[in-house]
N, CA, C and O atoms as CSV, one atom per row, in Angstrom:
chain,resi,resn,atom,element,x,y,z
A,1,UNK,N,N,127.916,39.212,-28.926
A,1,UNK,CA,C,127.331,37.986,-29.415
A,1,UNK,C,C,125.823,38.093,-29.641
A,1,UNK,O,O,125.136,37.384,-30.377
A,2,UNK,N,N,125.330,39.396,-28.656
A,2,UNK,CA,C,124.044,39.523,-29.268
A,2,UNK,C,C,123.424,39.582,-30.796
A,2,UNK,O,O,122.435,39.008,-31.253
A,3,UNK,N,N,124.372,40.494,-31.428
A,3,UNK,CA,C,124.025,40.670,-32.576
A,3,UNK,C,C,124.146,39.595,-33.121
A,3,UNK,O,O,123.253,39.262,-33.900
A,4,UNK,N,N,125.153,38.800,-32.922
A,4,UNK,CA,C,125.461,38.060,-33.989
A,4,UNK,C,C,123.933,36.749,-34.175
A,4,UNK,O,O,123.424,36.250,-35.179
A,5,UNK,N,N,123.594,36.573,-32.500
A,5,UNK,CA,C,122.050,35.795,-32.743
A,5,UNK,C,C,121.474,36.392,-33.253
A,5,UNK,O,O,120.819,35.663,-33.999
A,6,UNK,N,N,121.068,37.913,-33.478
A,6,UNK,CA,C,119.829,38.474,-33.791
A,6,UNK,C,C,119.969,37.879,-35.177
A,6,UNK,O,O,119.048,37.279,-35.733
A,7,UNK,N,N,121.290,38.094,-35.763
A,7,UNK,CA,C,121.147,38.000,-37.777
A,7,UNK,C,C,121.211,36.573,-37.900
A,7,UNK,O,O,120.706,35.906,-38.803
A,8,UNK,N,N,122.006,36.075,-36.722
A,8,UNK,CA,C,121.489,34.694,-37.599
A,8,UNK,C,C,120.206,34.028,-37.512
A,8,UNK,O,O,119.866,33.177,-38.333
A,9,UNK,N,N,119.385,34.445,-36.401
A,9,UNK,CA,C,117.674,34.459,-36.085
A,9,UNK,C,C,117.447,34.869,-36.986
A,9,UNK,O,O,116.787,34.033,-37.604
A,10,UNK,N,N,117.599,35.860,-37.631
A,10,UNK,CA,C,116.728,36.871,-38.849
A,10,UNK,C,C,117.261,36.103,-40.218
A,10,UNK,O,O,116.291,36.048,-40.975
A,11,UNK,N,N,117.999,35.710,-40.612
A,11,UNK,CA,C,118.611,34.931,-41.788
A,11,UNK,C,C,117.680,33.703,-41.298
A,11,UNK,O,O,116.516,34.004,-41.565
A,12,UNK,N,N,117.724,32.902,-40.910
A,12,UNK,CA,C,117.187,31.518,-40.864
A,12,UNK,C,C,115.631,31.805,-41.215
A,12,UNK,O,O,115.031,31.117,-42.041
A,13,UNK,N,N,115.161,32.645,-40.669
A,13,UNK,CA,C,113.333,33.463,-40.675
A,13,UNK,C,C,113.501,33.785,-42.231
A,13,UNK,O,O,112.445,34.105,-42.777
A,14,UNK,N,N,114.666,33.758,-43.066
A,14,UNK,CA,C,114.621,34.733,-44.192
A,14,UNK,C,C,114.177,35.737,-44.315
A,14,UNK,O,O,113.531,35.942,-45.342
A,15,UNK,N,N,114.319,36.744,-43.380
A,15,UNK,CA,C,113.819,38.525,-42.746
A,15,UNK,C,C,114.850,39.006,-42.973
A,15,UNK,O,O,115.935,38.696,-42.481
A,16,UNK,N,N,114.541,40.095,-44.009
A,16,UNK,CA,C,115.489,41.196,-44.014
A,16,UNK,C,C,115.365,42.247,-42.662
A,16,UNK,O,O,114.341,42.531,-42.041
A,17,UNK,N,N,117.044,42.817,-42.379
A,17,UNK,CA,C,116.739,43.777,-41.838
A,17,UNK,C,C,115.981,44.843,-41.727
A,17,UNK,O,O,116.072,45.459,-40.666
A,18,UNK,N,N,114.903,45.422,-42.922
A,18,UNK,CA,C,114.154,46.215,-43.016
A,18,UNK,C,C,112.813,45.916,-42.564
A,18,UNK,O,O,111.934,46.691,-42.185
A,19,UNK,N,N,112.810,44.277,-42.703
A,19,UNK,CA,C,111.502,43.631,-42.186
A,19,UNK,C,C,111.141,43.883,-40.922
A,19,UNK,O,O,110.188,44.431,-40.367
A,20,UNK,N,N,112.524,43.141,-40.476
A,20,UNK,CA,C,112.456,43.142,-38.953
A,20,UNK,C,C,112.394,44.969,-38.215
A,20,UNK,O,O,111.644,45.209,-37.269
A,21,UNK,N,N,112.894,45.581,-38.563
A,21,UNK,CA,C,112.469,46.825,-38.680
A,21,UNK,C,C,111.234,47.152,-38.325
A,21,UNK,O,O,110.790,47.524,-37.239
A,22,UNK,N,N,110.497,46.895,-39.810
A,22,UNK,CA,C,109.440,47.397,-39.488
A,22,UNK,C,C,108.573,46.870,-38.401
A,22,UNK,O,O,108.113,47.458,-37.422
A,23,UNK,N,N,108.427,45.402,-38.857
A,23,UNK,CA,C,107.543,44.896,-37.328
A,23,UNK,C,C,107.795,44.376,-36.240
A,23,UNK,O,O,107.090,43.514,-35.715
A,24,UNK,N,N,109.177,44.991,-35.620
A,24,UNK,CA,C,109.440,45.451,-34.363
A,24,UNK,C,C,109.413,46.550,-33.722
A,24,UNK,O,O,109.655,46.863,-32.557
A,25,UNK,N,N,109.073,47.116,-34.676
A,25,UNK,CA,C,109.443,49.233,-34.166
A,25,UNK,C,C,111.024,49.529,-33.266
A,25,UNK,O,O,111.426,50.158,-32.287
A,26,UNK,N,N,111.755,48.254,-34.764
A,26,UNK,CA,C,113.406,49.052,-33.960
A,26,UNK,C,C,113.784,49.638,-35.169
A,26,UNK,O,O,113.358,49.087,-36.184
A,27,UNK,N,N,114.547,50.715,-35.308
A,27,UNK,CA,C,115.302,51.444,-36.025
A,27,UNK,C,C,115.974,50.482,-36.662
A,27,UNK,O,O,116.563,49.599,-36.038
A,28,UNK,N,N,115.952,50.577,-38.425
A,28,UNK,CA,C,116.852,49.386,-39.266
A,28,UNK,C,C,118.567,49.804,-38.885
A,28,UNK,O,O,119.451,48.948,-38.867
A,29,UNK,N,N,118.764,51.006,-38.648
A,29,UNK,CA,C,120.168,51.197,-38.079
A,29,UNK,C,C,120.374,50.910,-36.590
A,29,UNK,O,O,121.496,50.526,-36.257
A,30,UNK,N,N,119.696,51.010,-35.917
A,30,UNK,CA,C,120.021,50.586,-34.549
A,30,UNK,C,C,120.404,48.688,-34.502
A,30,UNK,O,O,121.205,48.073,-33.798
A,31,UNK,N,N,119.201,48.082,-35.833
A,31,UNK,CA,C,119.396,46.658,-35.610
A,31,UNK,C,C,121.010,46.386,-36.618
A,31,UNK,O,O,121.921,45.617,-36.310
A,32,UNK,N,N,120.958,47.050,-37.518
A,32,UNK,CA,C,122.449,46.717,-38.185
A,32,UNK,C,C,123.399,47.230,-37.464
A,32,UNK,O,O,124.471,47.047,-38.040
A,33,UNK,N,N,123.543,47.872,-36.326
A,33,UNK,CA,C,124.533,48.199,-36.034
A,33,UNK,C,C,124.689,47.213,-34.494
A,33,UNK,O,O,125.681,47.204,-33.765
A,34,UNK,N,N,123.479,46.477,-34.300
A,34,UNK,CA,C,123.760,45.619,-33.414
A,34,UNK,C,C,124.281,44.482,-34.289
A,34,UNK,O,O,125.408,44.006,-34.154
A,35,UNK,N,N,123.845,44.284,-34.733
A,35,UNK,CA,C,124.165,42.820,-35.889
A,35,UNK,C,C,125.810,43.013,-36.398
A,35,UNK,O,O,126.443,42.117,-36.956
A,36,UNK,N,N,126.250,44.120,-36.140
A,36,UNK,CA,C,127.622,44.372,-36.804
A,36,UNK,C,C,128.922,44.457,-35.230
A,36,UNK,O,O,130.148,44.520,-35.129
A,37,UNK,N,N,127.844,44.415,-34.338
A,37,UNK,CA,C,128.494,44.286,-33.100
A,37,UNK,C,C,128.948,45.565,-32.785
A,37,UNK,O,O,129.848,45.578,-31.945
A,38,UNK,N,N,128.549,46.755,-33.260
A,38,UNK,CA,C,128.764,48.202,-32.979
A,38,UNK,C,C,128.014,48.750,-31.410
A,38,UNK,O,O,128.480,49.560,-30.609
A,39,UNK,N,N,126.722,47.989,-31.337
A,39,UNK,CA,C,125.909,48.154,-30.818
A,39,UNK,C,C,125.890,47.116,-29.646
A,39,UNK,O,O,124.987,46.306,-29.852
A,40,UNK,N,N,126.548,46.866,-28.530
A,40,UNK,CA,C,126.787,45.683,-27.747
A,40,UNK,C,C,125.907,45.686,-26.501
A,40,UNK,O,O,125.696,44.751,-25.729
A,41,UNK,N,N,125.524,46.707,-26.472
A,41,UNK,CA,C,124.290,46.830,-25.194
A,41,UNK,C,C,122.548,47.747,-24.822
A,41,UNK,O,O,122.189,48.644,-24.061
A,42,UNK,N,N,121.774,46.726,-26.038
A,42,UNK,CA,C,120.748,47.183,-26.107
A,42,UNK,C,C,119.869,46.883,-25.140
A,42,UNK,O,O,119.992,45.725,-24.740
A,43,UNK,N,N,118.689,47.762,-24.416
A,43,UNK,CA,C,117.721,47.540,-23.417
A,43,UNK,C,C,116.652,46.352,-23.395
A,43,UNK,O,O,115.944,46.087,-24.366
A,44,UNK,N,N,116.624,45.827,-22.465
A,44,UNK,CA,C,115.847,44.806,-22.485
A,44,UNK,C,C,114.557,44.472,-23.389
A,44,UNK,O,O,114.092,43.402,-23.783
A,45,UNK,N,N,114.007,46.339,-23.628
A,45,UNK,CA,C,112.873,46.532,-24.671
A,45,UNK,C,C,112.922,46.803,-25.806
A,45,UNK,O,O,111.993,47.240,-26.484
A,46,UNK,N,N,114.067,46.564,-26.167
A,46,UNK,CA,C,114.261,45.702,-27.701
A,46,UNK,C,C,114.294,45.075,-27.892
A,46,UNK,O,O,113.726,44.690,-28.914
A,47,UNK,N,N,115.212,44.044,-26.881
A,47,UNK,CA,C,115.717,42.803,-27.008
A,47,UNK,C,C,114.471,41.962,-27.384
A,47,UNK,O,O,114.440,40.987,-28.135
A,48,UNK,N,N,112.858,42.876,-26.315
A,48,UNK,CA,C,111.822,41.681,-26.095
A,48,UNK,C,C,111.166,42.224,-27.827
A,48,UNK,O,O,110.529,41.435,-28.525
A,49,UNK,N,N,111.486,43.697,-28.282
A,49,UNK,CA,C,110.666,43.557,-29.439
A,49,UNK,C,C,111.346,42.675,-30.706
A,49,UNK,O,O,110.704,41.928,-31.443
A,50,UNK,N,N,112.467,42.877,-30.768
A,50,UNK,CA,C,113.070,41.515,-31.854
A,50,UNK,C,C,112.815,40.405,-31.544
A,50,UNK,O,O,112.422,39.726,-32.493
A,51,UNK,N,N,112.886,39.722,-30.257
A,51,UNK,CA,C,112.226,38.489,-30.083
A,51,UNK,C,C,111.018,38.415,-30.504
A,51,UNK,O,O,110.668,37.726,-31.463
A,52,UNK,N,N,110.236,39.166,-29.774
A,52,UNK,CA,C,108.733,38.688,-30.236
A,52,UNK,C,C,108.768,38.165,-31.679
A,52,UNK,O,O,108.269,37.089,-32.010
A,53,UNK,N,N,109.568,39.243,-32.740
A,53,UNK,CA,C,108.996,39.073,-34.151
A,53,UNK,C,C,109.838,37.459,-34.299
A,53,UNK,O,O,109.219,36.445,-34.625
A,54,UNK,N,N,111.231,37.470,-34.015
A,54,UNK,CA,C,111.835,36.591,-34.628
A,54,UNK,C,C,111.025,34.923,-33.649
A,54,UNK,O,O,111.451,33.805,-33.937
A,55,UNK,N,N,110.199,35.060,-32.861
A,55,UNK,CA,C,109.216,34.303,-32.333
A,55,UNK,C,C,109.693,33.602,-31.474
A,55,UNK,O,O,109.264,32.469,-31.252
A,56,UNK,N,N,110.879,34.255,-30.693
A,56,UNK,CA,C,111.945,33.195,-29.808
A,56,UNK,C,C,111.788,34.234,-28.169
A,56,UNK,O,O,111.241,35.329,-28.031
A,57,UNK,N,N,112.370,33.523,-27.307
A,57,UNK,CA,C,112.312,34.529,-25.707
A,57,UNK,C,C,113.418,34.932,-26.252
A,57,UNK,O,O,114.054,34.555,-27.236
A,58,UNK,N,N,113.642,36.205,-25.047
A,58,UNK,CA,C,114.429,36.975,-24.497
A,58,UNK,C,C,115.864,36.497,-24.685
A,58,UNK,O,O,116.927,36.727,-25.262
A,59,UNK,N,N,115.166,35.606,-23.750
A,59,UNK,CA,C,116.829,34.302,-23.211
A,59,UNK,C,C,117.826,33.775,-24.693
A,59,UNK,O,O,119.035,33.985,-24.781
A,60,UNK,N,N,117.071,33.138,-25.655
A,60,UNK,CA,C,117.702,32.751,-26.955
A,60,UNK,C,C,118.311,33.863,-27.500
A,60,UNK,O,O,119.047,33.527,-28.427
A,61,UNK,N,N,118.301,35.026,-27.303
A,61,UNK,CA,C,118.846,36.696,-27.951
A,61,UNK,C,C,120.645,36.527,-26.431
A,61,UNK,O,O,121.841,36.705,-26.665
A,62,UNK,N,N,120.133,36.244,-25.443
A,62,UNK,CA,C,121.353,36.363,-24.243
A,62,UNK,C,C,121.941,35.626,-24.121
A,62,UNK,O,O,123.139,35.841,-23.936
A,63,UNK,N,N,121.382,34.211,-24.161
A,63,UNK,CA,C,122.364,33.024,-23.910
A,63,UNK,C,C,122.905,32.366,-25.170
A,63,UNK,O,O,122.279,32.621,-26.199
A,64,UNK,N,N,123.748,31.726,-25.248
A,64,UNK,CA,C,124.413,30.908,-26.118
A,64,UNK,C,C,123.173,29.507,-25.486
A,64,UNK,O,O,123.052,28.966,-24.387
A,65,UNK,N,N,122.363,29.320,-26.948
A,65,UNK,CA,C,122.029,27.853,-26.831
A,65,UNK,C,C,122.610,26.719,-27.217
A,65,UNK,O,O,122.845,26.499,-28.405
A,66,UNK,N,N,122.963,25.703,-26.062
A,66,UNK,CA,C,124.378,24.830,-26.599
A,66,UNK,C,C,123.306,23.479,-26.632
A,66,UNK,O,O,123.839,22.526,-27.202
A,67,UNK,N,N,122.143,23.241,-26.226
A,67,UNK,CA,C,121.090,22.248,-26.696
A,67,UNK,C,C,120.272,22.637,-27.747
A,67,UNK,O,O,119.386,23.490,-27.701
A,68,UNK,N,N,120.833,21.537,-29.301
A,68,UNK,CA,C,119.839,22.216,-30.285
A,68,UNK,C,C,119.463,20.545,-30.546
A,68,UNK,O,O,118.447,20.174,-31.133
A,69,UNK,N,N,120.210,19.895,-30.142
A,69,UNK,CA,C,119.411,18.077,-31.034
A,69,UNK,C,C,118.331,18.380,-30.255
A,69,UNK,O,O,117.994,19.105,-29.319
A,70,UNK,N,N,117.793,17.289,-31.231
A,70,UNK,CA,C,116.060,16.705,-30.879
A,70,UNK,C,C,116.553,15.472,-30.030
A,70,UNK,O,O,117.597,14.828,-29.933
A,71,UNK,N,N,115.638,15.459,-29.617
A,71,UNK,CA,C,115.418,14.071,-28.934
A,71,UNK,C,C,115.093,12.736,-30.292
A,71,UNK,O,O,114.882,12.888,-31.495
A,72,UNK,N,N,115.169,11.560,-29.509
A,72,UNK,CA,C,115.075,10.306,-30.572
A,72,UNK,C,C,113.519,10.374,-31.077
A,72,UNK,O,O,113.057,10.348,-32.218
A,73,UNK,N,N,112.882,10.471,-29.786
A,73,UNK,CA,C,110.935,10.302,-30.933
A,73,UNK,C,C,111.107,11.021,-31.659
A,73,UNK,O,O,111.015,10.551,-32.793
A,74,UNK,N,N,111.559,13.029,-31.583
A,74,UNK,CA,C,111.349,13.611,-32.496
A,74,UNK,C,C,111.730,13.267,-34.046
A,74,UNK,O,O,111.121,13.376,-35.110
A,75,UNK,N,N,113.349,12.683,-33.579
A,75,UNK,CA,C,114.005,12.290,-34.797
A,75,UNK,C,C,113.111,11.364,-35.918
A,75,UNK,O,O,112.859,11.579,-37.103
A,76,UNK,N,N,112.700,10.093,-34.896
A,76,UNK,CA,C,111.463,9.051,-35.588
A,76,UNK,C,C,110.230,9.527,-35.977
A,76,UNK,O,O,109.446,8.716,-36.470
A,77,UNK,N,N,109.791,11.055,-35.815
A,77,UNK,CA,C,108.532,11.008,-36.395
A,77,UNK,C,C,109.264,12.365,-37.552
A,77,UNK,O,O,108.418,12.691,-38.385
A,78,UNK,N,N,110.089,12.841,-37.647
A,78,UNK,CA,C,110.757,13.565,-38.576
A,78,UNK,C,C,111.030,12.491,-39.790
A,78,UNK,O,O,110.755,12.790,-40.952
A,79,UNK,N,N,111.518,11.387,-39.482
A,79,UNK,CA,C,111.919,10.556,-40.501
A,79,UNK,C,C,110.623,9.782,-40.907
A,79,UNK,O,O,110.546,9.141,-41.955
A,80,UNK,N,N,109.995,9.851,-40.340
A,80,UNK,CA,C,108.544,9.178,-41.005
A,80,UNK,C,C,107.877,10.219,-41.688
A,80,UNK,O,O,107.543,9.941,-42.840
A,81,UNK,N,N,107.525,11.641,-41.165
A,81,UNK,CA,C,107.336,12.694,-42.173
A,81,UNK,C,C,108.128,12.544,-43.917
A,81,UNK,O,O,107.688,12.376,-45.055
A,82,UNK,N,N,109.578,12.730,-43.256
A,82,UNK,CA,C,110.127,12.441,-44.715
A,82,UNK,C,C,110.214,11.260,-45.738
A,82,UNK,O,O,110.601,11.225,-46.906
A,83,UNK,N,N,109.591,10.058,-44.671
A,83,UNK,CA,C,109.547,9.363,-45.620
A,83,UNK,C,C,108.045,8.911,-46.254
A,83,UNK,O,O,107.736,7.843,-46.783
A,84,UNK,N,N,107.158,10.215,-45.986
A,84,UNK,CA,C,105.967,9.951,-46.409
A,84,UNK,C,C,105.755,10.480,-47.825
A,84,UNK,O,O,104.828,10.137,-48.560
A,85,UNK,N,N,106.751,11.385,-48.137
A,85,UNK,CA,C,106.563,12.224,-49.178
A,85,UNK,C,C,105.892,13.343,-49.376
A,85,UNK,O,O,105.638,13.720,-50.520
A,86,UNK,N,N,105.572,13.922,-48.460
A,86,UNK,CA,C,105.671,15.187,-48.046
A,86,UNK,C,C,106.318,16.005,-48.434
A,86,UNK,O,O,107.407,15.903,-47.870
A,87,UNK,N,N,106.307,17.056,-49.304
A,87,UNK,CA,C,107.321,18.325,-50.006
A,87,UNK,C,C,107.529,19.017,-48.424
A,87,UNK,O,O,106.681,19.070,-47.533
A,88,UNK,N,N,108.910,19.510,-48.396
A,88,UNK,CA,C,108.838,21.110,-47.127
A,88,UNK,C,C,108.050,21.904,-47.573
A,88,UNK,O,O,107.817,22.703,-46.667
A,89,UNK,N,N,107.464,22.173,-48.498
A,89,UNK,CA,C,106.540,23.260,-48.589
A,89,UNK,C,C,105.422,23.193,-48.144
A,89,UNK,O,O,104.924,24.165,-47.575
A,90,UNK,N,N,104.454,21.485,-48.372
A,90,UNK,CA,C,103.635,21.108,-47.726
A,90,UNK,C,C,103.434,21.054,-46.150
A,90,UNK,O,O,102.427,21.172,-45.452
A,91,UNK,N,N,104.766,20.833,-45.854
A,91,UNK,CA,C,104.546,20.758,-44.192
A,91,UNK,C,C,105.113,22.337,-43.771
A,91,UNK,O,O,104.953,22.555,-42.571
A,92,UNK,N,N,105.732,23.454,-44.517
A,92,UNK,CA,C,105.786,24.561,-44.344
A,92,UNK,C,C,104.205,25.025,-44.078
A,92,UNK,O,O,103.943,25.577,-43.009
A,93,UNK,N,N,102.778,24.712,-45.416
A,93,UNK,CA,C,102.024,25.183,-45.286
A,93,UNK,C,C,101.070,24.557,-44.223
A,93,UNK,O,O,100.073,25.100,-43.748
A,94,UNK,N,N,101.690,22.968,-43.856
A,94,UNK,CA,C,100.352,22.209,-42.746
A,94,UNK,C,C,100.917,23.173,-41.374
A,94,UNK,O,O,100.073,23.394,-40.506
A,95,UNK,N,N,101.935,23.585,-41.229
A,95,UNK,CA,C,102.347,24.143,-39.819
A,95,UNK,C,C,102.336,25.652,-39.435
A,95,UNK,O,O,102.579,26.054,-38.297
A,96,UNK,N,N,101.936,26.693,-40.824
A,96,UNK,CA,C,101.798,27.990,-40.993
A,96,UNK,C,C,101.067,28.134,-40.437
A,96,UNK,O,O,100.701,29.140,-41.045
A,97,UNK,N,N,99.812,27.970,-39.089
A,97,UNK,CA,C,98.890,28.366,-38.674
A,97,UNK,C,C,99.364,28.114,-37.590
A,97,UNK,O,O,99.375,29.061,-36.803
A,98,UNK,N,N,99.889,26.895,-37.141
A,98,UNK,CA,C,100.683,26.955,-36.092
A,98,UNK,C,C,101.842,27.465,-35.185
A,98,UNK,O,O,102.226,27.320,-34.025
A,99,UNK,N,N,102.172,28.086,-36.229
A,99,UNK,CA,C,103.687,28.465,-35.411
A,99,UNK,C,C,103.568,29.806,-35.093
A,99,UNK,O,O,102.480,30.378,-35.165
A,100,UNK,N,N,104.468,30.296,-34.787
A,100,UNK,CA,C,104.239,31.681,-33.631
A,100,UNK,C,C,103.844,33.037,-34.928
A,100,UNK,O,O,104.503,33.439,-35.887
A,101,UNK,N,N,102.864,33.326,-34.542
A,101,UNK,CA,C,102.984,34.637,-35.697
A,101,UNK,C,C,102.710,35.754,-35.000
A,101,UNK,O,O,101.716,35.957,-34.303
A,102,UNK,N,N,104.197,36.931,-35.337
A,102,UNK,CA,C,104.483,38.137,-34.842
A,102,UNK,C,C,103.053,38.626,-34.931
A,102,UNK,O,O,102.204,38.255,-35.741
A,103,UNK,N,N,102.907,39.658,-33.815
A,103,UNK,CA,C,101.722,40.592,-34.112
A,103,UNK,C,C,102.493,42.140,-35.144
A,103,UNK,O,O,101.762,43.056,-35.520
């Protein structure tokens, strides 16, 4: 099930496997062959270098996260965002400085 978070972490990021590759320093075959479930037990020091990039802990790569709703404020200030008229691209670019960026 590992793999299967890593690609769907890496699909949602829109990161190709070659990306993630490169700026993790994991082998693009070591990560496709986890992602294909070939690969079912990689060392903790991968696990932490794909996290880092895909900008999530350890834990989100091991556990099944079964809490993904927001809470209600979040919901109410999400729906006031959208109903300000705000493009996603705009609030893609107001939050690009903010959000976790791989080294």
């Amino acid at each position: 099930m590992i793999g299967y978070r890593v690609k769907s972490l890496r699909e949602e990021r829109k990161m190709t496997i070659s990306e993630l590759s490169t700026k993790s320093g994991v082998a693009k075959s070591y990560i496709s062959s986890l992602e294909r479930n070939l690969q079912t037990n990689p060392t903790i020091l991968v696990l932490e270098k794909i996290a880092r990039i895909l900008c999530i802990k350890v834990d989100a790569l091991l556990y099944e996260q079964t809490d993904k709703g927001m809470d209600e404020e979040w919901m109410a200030i999400m729906q006031d965002v959208m109903g300000s008229g705000i493009s996603k691209e705009e609030m893609r670019e107001f939050i690009g400085d903010r959000k976790c960026t791989p080294r």
